[in-house]
PyMOL Python script that loads the backbone (N, CA, C, O; Angstrom):
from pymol import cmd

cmd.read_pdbstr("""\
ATOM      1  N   UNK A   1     -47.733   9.221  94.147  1.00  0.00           N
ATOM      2  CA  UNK A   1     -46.583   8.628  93.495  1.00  0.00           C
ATOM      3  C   UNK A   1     -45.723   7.932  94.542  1.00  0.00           C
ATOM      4  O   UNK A   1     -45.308   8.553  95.520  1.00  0.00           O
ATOM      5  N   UNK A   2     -45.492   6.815  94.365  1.00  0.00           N
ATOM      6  CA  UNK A   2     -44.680   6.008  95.035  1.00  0.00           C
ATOM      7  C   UNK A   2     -43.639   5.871  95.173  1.00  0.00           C
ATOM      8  O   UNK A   2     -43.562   4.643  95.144  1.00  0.00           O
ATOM      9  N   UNK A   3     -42.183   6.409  95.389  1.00  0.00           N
ATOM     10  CA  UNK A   3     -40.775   6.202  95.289  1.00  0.00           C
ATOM     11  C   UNK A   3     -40.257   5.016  95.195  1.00  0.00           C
ATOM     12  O   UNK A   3     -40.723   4.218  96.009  1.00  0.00           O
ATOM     13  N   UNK A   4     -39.490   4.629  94.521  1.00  0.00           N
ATOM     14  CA  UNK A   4     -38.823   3.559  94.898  1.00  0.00           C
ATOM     15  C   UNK A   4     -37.424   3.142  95.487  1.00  0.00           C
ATOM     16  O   UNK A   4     -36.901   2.029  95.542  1.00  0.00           O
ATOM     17  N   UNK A   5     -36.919   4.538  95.966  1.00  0.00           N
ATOM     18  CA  UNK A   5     -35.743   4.276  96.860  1.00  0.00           C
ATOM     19  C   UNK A   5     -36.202   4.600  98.198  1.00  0.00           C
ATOM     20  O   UNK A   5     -36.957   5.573  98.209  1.00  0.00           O
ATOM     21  N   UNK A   6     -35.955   4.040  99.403  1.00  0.00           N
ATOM     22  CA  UNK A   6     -36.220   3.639 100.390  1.00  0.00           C
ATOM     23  C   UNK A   6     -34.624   3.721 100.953  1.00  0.00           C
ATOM     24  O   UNK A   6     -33.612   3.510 100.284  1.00  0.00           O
ATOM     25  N   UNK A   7     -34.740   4.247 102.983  1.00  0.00           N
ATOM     26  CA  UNK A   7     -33.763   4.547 103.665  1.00  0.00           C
ATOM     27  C   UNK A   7     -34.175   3.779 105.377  1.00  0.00           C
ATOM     28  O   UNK A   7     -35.300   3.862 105.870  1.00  0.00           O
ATOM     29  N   UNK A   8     -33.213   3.202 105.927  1.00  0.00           N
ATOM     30  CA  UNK A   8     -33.235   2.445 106.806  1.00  0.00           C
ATOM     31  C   UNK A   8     -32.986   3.487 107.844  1.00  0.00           C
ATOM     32  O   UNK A   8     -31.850   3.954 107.766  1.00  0.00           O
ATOM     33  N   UNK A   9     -33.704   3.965 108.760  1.00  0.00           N
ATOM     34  CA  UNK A   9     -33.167   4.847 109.713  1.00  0.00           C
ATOM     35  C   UNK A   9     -32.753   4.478 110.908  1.00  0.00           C
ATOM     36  O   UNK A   9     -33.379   4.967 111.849  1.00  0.00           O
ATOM     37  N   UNK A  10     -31.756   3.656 111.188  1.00  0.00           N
ATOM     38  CA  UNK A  10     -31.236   3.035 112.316  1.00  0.00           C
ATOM     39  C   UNK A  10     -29.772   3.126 111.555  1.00  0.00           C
ATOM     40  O   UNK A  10     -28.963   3.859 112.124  1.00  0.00           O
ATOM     41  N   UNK A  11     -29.311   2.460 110.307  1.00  0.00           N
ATOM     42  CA  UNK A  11     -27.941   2.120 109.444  1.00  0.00           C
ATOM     43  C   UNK A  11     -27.787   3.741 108.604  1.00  0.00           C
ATOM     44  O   UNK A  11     -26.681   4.079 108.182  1.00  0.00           O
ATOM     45  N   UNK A  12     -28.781   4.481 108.465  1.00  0.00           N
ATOM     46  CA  UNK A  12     -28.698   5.345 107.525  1.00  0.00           C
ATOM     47  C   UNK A  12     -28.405   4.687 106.101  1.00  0.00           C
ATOM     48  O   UNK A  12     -27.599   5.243 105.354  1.00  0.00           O
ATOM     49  N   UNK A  13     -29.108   3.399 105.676  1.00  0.00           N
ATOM     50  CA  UNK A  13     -28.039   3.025 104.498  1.00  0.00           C
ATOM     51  C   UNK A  13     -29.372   3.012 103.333  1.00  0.00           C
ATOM     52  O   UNK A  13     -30.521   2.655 103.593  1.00  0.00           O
ATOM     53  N   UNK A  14     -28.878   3.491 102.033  1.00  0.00           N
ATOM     54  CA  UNK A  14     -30.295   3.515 100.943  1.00  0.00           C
ATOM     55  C   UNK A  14     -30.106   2.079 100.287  1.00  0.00           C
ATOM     56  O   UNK A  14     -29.098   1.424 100.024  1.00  0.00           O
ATOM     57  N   UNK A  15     -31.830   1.781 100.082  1.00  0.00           N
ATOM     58  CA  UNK A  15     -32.311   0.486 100.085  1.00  0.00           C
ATOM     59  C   UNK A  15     -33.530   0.651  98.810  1.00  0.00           C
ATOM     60  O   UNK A  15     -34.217   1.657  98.632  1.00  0.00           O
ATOM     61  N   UNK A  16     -33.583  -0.669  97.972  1.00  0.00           N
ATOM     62  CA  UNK A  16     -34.738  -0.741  97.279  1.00  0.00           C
ATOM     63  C   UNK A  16     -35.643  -1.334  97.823  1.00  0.00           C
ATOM     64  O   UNK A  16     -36.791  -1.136  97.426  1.00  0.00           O
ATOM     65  N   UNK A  17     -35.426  -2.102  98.735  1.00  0.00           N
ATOM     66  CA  UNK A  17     -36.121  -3.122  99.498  1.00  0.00           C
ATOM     67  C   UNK A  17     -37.221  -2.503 100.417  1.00  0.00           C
ATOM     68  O   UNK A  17     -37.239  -1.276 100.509  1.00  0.00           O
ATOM     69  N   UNK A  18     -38.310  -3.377 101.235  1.00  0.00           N
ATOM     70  CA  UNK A  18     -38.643  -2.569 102.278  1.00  0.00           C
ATOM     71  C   UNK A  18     -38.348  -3.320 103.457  1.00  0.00           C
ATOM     72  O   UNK A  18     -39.087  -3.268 104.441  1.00  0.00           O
ATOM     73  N   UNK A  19     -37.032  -4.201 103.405  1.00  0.00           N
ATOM     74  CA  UNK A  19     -36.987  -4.135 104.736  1.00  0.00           C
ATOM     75  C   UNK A  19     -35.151  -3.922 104.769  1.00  0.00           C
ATOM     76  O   UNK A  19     -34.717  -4.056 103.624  1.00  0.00           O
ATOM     77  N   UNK A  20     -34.239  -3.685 105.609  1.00  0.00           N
ATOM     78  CA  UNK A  20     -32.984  -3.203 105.630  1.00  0.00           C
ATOM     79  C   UNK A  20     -32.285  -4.763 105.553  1.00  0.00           C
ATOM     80  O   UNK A  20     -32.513  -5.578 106.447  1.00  0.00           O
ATOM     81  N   UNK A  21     -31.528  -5.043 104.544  1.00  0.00           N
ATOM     82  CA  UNK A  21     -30.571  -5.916 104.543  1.00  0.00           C
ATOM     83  C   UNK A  21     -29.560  -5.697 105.682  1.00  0.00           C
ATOM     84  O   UNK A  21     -28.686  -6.559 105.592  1.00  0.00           O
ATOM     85  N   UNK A  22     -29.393  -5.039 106.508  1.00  0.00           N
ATOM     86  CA  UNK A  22     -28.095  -5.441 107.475  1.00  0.00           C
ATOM     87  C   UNK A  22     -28.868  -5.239 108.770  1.00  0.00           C
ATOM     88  O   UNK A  22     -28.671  -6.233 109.470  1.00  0.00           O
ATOM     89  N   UNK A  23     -29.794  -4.228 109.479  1.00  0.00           N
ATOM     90  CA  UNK A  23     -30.435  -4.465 110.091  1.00  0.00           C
ATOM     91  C   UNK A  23     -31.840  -5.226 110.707  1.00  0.00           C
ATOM     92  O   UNK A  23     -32.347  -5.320 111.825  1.00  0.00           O
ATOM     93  N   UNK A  24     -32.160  -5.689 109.400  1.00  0.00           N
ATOM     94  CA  UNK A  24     -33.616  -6.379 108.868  1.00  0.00           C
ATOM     95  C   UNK A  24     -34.989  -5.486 109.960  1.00  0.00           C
ATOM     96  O   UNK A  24     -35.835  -6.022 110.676  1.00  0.00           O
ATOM     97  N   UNK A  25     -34.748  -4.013 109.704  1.00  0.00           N
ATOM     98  CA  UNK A  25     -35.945  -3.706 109.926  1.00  0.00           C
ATOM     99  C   UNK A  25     -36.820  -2.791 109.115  1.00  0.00           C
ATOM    100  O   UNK A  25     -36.160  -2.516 108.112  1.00  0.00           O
ATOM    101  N   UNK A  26     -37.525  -2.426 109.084  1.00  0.00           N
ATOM    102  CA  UNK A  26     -38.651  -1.593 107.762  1.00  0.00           C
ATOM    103  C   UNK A  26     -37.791  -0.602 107.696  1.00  0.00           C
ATOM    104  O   UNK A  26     -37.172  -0.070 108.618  1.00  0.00           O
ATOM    105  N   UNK A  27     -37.769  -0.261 106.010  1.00  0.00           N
ATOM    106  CA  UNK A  27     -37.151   0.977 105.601  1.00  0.00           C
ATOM    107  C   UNK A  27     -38.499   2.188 105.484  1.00  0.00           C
ATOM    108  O   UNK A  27     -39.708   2.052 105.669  1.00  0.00           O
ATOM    109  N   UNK A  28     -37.840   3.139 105.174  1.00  0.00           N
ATOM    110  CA  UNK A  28     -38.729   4.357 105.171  1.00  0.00           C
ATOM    111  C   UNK A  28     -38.611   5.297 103.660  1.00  0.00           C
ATOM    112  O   UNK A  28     -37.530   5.355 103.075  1.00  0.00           O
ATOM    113  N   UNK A  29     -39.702   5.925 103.187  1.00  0.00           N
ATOM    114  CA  UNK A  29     -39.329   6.941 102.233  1.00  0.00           C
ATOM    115  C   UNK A  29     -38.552   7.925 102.795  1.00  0.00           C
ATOM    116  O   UNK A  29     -38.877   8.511 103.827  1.00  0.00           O
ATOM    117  N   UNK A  30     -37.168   8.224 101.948  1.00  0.00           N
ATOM    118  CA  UNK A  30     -36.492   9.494 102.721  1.00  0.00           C
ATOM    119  C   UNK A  30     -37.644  11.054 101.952  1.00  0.00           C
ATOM    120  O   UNK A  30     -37.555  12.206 102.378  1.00  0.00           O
ATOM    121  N   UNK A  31     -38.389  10.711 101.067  1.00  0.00           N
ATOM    122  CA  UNK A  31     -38.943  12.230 100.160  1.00  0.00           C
ATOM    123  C   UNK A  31     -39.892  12.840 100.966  1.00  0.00           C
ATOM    124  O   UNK A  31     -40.848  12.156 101.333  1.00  0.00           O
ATOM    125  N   UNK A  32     -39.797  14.125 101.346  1.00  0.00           N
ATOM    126  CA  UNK A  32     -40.982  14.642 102.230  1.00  0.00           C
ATOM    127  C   UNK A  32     -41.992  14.587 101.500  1.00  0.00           C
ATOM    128  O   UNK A  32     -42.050  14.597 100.270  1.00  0.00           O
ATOM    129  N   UNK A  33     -43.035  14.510 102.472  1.00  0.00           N
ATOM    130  CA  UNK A  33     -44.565  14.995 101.638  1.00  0.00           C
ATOM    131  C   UNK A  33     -44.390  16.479 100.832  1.00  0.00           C
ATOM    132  O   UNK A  33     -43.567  17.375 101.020  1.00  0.00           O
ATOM    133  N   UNK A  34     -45.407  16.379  99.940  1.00  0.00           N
ATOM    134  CA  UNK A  34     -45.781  17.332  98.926  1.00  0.00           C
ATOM    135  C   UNK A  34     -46.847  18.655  99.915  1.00  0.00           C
ATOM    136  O   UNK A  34     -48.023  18.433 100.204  1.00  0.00           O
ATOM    137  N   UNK A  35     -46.105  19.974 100.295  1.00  0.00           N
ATOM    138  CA  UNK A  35     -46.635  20.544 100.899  1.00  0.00           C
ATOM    139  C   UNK A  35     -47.447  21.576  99.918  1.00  0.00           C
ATOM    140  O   UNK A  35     -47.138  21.858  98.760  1.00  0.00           O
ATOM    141  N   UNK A  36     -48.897  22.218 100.896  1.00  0.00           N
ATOM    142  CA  UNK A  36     -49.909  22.985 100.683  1.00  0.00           C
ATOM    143  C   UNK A  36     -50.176  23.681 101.204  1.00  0.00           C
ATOM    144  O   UNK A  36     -50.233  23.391 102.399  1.00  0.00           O
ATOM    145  N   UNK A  37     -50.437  24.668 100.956  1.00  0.00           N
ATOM    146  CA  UNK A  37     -50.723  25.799 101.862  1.00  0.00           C
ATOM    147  C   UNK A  37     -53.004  25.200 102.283  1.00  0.00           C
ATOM    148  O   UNK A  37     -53.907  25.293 103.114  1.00  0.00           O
ATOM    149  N   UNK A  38     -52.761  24.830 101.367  1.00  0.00           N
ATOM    150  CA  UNK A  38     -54.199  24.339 101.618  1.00  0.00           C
ATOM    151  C   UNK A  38     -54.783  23.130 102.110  1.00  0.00           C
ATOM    152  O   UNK A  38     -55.901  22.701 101.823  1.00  0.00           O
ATOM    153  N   UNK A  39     -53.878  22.577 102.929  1.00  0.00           N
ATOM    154  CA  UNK A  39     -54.507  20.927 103.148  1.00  0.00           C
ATOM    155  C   UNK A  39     -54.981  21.187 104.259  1.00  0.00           C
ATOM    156  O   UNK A  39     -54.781  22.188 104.947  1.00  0.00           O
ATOM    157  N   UNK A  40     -55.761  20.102 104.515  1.00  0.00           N
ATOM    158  CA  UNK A  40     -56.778  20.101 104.858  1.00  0.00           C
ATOM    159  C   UNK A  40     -56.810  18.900 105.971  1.00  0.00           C
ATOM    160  O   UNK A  40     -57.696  18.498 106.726  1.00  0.00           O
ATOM    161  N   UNK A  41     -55.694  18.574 105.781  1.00  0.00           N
ATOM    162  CA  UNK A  41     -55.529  17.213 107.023  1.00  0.00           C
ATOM    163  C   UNK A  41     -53.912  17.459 107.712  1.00  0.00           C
ATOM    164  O   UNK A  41     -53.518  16.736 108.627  1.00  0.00           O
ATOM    165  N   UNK A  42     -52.964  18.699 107.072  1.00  0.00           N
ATOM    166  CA  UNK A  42     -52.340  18.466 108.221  1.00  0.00           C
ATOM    167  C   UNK A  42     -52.127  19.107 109.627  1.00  0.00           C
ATOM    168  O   UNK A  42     -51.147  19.704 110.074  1.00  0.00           O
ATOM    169  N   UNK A  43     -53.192  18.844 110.128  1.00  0.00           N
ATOM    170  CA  UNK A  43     -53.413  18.595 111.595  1.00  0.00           C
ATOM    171  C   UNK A  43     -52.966  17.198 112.070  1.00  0.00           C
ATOM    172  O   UNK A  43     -52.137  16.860 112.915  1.00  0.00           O
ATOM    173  N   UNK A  44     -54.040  16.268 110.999  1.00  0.00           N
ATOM    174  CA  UNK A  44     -53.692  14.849 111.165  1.00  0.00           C
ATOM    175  C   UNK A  44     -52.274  14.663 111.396  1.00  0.00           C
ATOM    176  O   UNK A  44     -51.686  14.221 112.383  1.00  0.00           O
ATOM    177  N   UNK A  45     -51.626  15.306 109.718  1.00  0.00           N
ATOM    178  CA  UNK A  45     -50.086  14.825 109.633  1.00  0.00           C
ATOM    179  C   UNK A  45     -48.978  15.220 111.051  1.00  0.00           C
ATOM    180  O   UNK A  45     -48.022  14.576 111.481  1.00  0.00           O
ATOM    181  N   UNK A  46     -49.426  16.214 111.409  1.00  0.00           N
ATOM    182  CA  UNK A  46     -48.531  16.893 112.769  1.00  0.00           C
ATOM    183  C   UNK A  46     -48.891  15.861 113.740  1.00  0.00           C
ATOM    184  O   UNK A  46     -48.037  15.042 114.082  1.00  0.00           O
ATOM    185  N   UNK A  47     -50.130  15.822 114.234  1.00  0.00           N
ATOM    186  CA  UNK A  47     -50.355  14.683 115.330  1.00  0.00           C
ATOM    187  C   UNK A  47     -49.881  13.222 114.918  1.00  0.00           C
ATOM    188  O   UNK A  47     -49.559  12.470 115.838  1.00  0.00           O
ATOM    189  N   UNK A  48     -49.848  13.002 114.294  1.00  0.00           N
ATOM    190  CA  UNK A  48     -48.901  11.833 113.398  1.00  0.00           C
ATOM    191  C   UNK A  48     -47.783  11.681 113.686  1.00  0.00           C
ATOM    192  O   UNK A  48     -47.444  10.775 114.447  1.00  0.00           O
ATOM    193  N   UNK A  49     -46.728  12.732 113.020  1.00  0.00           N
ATOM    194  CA  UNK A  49     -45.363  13.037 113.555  1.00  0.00           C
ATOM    195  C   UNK A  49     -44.966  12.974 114.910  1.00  0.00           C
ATOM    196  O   UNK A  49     -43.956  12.382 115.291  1.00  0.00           O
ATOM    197  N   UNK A  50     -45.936  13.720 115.807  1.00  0.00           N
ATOM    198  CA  UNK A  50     -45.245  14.061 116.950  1.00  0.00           C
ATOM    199  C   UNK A  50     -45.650  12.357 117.752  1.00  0.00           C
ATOM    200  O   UNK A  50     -44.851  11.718 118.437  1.00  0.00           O
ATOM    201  N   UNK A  51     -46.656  12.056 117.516  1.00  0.00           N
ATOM    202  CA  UNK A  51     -47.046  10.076 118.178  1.00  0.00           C
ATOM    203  C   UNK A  51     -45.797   9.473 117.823  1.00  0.00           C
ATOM    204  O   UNK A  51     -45.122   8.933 118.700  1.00  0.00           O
ATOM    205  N   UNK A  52     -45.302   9.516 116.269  1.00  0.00           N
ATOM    206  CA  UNK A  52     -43.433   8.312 116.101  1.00  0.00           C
ATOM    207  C   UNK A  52     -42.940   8.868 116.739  1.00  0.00           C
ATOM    208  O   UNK A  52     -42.275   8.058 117.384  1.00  0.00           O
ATOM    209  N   UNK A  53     -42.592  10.548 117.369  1.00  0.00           N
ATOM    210  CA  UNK A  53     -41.654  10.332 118.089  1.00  0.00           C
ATOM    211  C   UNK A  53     -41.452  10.387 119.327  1.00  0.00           C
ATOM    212  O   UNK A  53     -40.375  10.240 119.904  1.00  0.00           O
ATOM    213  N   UNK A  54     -42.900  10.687 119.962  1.00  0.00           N
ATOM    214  CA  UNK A  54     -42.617   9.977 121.748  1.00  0.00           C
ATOM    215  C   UNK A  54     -42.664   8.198 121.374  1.00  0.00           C
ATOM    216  O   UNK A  54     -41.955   7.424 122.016  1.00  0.00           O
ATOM    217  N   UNK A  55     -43.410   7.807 120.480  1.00  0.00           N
ATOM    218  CA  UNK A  55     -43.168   6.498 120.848  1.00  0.00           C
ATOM    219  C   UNK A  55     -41.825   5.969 120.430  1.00  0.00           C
ATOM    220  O   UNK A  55     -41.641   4.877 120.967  1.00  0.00           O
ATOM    221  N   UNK A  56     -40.652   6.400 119.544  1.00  0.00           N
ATOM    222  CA  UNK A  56     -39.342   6.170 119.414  1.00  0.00           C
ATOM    223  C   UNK A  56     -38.545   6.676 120.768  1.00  0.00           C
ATOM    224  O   UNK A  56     -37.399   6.345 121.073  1.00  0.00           O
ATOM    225  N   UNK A  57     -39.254   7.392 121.372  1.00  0.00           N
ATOM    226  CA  UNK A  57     -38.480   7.424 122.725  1.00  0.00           C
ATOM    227  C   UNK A  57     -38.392   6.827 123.700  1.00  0.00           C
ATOM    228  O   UNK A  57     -37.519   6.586 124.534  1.00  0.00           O
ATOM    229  N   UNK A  58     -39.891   6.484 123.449  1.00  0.00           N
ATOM    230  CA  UNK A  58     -39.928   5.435 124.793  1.00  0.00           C
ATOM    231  C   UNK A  58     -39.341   4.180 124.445  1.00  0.00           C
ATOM    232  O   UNK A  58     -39.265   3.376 125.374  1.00  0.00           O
ATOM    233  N   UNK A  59     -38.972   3.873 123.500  1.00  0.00           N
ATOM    234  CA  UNK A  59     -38.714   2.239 123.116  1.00  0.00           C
ATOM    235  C   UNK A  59     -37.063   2.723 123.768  1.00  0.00           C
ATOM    236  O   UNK A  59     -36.152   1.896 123.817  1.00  0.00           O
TER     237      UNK A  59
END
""", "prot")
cmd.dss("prot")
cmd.show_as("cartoon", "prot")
cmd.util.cbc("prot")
cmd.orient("prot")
């Protein structure tokens, strides 16, 4: 399921758009994923997470 409200995480400001009207950069879903005690890929999802945020650091 796809949301259709969207959050700019630089302005904090909520957006329908996908890109931020005052900052013009990609907005994000604010809704967490749908957790499982049974999945089966998040390994993937953790190694995922933790890659945005050394690479938001280094920028």
């Amino acid at each position: 399921m796809k949301h259709r409200i969207r959050i700019c995480k630089k302005c904090l400001k909520y957006t329908l758009k996908d890109k931020c009207q005052n900052c013009n950069i990609e907005t994000h879903d604010p809704h967490p994923p749908k957790f499982s005690l049974d999945d089966k890929y998040i390994r993937y999802r953790i190694m995922d997470a933790y890659a945005d945020t050394s690479n938001s650091e280094k920028q």
